[in-house]
N, C-alpha and C positions, 0 to 999 in steps of 0.2 A: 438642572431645572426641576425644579417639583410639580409632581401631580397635583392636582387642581380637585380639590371636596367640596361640595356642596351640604351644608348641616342645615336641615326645613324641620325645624321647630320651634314651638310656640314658650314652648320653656326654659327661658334664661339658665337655671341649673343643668336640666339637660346639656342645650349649646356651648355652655363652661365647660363642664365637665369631657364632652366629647374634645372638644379643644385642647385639652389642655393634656389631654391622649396622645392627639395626633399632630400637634401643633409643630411638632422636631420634624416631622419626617412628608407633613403634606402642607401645601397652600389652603389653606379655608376661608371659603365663603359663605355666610349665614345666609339663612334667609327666617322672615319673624311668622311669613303663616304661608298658606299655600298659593293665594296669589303672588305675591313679590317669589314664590318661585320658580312657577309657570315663566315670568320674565325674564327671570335670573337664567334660565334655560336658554330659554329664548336665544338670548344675546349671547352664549358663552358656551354655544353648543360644541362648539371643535375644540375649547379646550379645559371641559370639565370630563376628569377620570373617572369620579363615582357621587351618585347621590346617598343622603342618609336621608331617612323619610321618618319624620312620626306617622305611626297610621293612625292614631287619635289625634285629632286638634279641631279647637273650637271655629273657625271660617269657614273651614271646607275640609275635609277629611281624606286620609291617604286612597282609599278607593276613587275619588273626585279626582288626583293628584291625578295617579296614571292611567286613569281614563282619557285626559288627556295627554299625558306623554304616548299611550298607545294611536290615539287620532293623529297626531302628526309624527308617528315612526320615529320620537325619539326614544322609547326604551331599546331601537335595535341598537342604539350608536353608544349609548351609558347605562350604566349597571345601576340599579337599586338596592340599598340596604335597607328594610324597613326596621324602625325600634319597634318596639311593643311592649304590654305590660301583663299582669296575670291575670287583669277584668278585661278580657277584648272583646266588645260590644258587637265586633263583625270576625267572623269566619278567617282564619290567616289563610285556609284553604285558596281562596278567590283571591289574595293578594301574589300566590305564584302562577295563578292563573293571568293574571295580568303583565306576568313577567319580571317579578323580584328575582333577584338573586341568591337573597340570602336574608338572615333573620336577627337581630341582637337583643337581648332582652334587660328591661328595669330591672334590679340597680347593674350597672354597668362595671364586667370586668374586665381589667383592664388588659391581660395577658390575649385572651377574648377576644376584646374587640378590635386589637392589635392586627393580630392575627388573619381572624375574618376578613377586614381590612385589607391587608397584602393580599392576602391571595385570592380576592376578586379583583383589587386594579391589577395584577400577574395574568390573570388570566384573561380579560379582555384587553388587554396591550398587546397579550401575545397573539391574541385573534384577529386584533387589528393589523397587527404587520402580516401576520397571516393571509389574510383578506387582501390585503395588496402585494405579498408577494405574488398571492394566487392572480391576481389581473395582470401581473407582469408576467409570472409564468406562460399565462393562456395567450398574451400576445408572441410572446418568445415561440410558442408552440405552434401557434399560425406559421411565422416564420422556418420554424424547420420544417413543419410539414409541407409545404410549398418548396423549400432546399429539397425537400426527400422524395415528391414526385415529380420533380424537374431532372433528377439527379438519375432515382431510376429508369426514368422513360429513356432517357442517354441509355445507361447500362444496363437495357433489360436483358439481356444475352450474355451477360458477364459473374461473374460470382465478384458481387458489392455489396456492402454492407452501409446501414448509418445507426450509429450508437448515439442516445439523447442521456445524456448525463443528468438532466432534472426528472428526467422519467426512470430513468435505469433500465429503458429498454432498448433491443437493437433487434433491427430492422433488416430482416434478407431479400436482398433481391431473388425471386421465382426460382431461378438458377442455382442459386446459393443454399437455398434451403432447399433442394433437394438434393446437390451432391454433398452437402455437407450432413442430410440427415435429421435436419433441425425444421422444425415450424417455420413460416417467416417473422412471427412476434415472438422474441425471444424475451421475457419479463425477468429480469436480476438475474443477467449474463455473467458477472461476480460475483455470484453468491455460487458460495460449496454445493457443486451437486453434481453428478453423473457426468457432465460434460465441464473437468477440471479444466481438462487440458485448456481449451477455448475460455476458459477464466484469467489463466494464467497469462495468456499470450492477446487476451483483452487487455488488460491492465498494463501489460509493457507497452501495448499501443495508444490507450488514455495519457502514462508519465511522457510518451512523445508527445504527445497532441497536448499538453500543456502547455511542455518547454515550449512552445511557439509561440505567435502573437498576431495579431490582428493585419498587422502587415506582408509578414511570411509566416502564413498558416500551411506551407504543405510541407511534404515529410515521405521520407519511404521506408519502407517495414519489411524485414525479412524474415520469415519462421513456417515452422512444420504445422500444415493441418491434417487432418484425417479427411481426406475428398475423396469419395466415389471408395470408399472401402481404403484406402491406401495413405501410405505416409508421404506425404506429398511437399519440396519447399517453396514454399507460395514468397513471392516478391510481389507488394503490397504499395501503389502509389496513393498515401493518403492525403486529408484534410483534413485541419482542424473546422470548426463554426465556431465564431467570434459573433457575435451580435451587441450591437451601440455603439457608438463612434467614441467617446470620450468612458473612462474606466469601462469597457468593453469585458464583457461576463463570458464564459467559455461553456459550451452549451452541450460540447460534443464532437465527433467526429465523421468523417465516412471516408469509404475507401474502397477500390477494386483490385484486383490480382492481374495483374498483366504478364505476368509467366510462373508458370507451374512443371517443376522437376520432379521426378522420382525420386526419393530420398530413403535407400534400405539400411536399416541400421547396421546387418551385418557388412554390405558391403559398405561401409563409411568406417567400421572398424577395420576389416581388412586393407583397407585403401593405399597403406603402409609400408605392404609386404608384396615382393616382389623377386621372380625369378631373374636370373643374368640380364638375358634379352630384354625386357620390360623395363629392368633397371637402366639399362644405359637410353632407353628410347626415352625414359623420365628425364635421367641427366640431361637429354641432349636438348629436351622443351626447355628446360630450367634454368642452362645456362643462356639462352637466348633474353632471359630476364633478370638476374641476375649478375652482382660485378666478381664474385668471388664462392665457391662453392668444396666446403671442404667436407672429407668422411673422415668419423671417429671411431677407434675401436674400444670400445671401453674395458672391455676384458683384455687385451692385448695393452692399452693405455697407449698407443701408438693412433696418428693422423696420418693423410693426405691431401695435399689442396691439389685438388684436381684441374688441370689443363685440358684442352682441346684434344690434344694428342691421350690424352691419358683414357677420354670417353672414344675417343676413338675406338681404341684397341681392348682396353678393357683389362688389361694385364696386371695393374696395379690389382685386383680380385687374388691372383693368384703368386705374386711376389712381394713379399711383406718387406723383401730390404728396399723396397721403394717406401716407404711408410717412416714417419719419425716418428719421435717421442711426442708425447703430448701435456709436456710441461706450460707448454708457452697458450695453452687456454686454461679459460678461464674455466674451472674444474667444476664449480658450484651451479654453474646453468645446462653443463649437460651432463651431469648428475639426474641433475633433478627431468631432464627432459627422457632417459633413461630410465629412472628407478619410476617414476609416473606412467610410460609409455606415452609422451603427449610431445608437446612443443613448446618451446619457452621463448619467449618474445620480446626482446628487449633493444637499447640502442648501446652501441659504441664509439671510441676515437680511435682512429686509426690514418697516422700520416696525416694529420689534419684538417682529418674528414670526418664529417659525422657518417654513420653506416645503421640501417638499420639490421638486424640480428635473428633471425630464425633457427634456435636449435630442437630437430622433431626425433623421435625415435621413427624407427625403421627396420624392417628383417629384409633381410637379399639371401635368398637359400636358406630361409630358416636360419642365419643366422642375426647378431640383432647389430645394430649401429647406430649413432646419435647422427647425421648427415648436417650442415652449417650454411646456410645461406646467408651473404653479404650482398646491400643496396646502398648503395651510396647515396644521403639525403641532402647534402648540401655542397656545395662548392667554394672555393676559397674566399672568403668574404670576410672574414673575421679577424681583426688584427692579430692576438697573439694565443699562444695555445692557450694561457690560462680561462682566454674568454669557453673556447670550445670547451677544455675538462668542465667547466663552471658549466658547460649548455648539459654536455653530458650528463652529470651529475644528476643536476633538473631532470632531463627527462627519465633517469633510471630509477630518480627517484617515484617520479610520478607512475612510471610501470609495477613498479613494486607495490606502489599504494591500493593501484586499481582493484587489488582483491580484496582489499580492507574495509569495512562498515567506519565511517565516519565516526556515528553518534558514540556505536558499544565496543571498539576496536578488536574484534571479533573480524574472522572472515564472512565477505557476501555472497552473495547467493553466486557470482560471475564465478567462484573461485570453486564452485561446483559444478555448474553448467558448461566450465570450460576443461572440464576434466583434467583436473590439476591433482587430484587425489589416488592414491595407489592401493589400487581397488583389490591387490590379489591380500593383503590383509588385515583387509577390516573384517570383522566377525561380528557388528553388531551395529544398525541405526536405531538413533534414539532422537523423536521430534518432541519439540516442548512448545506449548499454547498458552499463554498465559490467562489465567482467567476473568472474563468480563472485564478485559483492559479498555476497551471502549468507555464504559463508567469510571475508571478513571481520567479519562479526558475530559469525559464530560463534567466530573465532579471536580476532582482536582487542577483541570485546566492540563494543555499539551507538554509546556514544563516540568511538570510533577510527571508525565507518561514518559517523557525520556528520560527522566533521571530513573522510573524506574524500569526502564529498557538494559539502563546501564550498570543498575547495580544488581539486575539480574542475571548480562553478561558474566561481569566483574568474578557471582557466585558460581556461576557454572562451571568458569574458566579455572577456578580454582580449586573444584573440586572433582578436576581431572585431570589424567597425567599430559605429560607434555607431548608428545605421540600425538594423545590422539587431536581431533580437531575441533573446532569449536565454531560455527557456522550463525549467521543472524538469516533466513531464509527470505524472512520478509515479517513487516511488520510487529507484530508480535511474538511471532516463531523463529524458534533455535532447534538448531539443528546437531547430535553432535554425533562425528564418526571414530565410533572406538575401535582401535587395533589390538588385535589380539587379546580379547580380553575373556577370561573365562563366564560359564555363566551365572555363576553363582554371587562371583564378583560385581559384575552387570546390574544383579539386584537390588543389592544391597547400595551400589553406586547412586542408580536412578532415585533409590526412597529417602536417602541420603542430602540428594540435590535437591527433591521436593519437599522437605522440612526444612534444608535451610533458606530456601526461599520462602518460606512461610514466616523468618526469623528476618526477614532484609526490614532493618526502620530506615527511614530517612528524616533526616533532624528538621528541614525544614518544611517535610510534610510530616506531621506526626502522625494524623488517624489514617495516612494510607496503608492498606494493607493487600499483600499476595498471596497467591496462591498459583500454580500452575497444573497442567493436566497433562503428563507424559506417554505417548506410545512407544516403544520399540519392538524392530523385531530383530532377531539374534538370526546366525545363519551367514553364510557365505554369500560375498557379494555378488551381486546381478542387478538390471534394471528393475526389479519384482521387489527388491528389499525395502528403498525408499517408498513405495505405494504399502507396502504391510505397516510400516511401523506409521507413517500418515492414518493409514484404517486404523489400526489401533489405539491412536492418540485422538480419535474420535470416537471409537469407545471410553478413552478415560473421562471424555467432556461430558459425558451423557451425565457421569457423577461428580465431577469436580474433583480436585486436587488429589489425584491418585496414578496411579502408576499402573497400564497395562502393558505387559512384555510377551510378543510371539505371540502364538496360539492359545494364550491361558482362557479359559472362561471364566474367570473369577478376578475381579480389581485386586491388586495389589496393595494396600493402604493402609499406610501407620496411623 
């Protein structure tokens, strides 16, 4: 449907000509002098977009015009363009005093008047939906702030929160913003600042509180905050707020902590390793849960699946001819649960069972072992094996994926977080930021942003070796962890990959264009390397599409 022009002039050529402008792209309505358009208002007040005004005309003249439109408050609701000419008998001063918009002058061009045109009805459209998002906002607001001091008054003594997604603010309960350190109005709780971490683990709590719906809005949330000085695992029973019955808007969430654990990094790495003693008091909880429990020796390349009798006595530690060969496993998942130091998690068939699968690394006496735990997930229910290998498959398949990014087929962020990476040699993180990718959504629309999400993967992925890794972290950022890689090499790599993303076209966006802003830092891995090369990849944003590595004080930049 088109917008709706009013043309109030007294001049035939005038009103042609203006027509014959805009006649493609708007509805026009004439009007011949300033009464008939006092009327014309009148009656067609909610669905006329812009007036065009002579300010000279012989009945009554454009100061007369909105003198009136100002008496009854329609210049708030429609915009004015006045024409004008190079004799103006009155002041154009007084005509924006009275609330014009905008100004076009005799003889009329047309690129011009175009122009002008758009982007005054652009801009009071957008003020109009504006204006009533804002009265639906401020009711929605009412609404949460009545959820939010009914909510608190419950959990004044509790560490709770409520996040307003239309505000982007979040809200501490008395309790919460003091062990946690924080103000109780916490304004763009996602936005990059001092307190990442609590950005970070907002945001996993927002993509929960989406996936729900209006019916089943609650959710529980598990992760580490910093409470009272300490690293603490807070277990989170949350809510989402759904507000309106029918296409229901999602406004935000809240939530309390109803149990809080100590949670020490070292002792979560250590967790692992284990003397004789300890080791068998673990087997003995373990087997109480578990249908099958074997030890691997990877450097011997000899198992045992251990019995009752076996944790019993404990003898099997010290006579290897109890121990077989370890042909008959599968060598590729505790490999990898070995050379990672972590745990690999997958499902099997066995005897025409599904089982699910736990291989963890482990030390007993300093020395190291990949340990196998078997649960049995299903029961005979299935007619013939081919259904089960066929369930198998599915779900190995689906385990495998889960580290995988969708869109840029890149690993995700999980495949970091779950410490799947073997950390003793990497010598170098390297974070990439794409620059003012937001404007390309907004300009190019979300299609053009993932395609070039993915042809940024695509370049990165290519212009490094197969080693190392290649990481989507989150939104815009890539992450990539080089192994052994000298550092001269490292250089020359990083300047490398930020020119040829400067080179990525895409045919069916032609004027989109990249750039991205690299940090790394080089160095032996520890938790400290990821936050250098992050700080430093925030150095390179300050300048755009450069390259800052380690400690340098100077950008890097071809």
């Amino acid at each position: 449907m088109k917008n709706k022009i009013l043309i109030v002039d007294d001049s035939q050529v005038n009103r042609q000509s203006l027509a014959d402008i805009l006649r493609e792209d708007y509805e026009i309505v004439f009007a011949n002098n300033s009464t008939e358009a006092i009327s014309l208002v009148k009656n067609n007040l909610s669905s006329l977009s812009l007036i065009i005004l002579n300010w000279m005309m012989a009945e009554m003249n454009g100061i007369e015009v909105l003198s009136s439109m100002n008496k009854y408050h329609w210049i708030d609701k429609i915009p004015v363009i006045i024409i004008v000419t190079q004799n103006l008998q009155y002041p154009i001063e007084h005509a924006y005093e009275l609330g014009i918009s905008d100004v076009i002058s005799l003889p009329f061009h047309e690129d011009i008047v175009r122009k002008r045109i758009s982007n005054i009805v652009s801009l009071y459209s957008q003020k109009t939906y504006l204006k009533n998002m804002k009265t639906e906002q401020l009711s929605d607001q009412l609404d949460i702030e009545k959820i939010k001091n009914n909510f608190f008054f419950e959990k004044q003594n509790q560490l709770a929160f409520i996040y307003d997604n239309q505000l982007d603010i979040m809200f501490l309960s008395q309790d919460a913003s003091q062990r946690l350190e924080l103000p109780e109005i916490v304004a763009h709780p996602m936005a990059r600042d001092s307190h990442n971490r609590l950005k970070v683990r907002l945001t996993k709590m927002i993509q929960l509180a989406q996936q729900t719906n209006q019916t089943n809005p609650s959710f529980e949330y598990e992760d580490i905050f910093i409470i009272d000085g300490k690293d603490l695992l807070c277990h989170f029973q949350c809510r989402a707020i759904w507000l309106g019955e029918e296409n229901a808007r999602f406004i935000g969430l809240m939530g309390f902590i109803d149990k809080e654990e100590l949670f020490d990094d070292e002792q979560f790495q250590n967790i692992s390793k284990f003397d004789l003693l300890h080791f068998q008091h673990f087997l003995i909880e373990f087997q109480k849960i578990f249908d099958q429990i074997s030890l691997i020796d990877v450097q011997t390349q000899r198992y045992i699946s251990l019995t009752n009798e076996d944790i019993e006595n404990m003898y099997f530690m010290e006579h290897q001819d109890l121990w077989q060969d370890i042909s008959m496993f599968d060598s590729k998942r505790y490999k990898k649960a070995y050379e990672h130091q972590s745990k690999v998690i997958h499902f099997d068939f066995q005897s025409r069972y599904i089982y699910y699968v736990i291989d963890q690394y482990i030390e007993v006496n300093d020395d190291p072992y990949v340990i196998e735990y078997n649960l049995k997930m299903h029961e005979h229910i299935l007619k013939s094996d081919k259904q089960y290998r066929k369930m198998v498959k599915t779900l190995n398949y689906m385990q495998e994926n889960i580290y995988m990014d969708g869109l840029t087929e890149v690993y995700n962020r999980r495949y970091l977080e779950d410490d799947l990476i073997k950390k003793e040699d990497i010598t170098a993180i390297a974070m990439i930021d794409l620059d003012h990718f937001k404007d390309i959504n907004d300009c190019f629309g979300h299609l053009a942003g993932d395609r070039a999400l993915q042809e940024t993967a695509k370049t990165i992925k290519k212009s490094v070796r197969e080693k190392d890794a290649v990481i989507r972290y989150g939104g815009d950022e890539f992450i990539i962890l080089f192994y052994q890689i000298p550092k001269h090499i490292l250089d020359e790599r990083l300047n490398s990959i930020r020119q040829e993303i400067t080179e990525i076209k895409i045919k069916t966006y032609p004027d989109l264009k990249l750039t991205c802003s690299i940090g790394c830092a080089y160095g032996k891995y520890d938790h400290q390397l990821l936050k250098l090369a992050d700080k430093r990849m925030y150095q390179a944003k300050e300048k755009r599409n450069c390259v800052v590595i380690d400690d340098k004080e100077e950008l890097v930049k071809v």
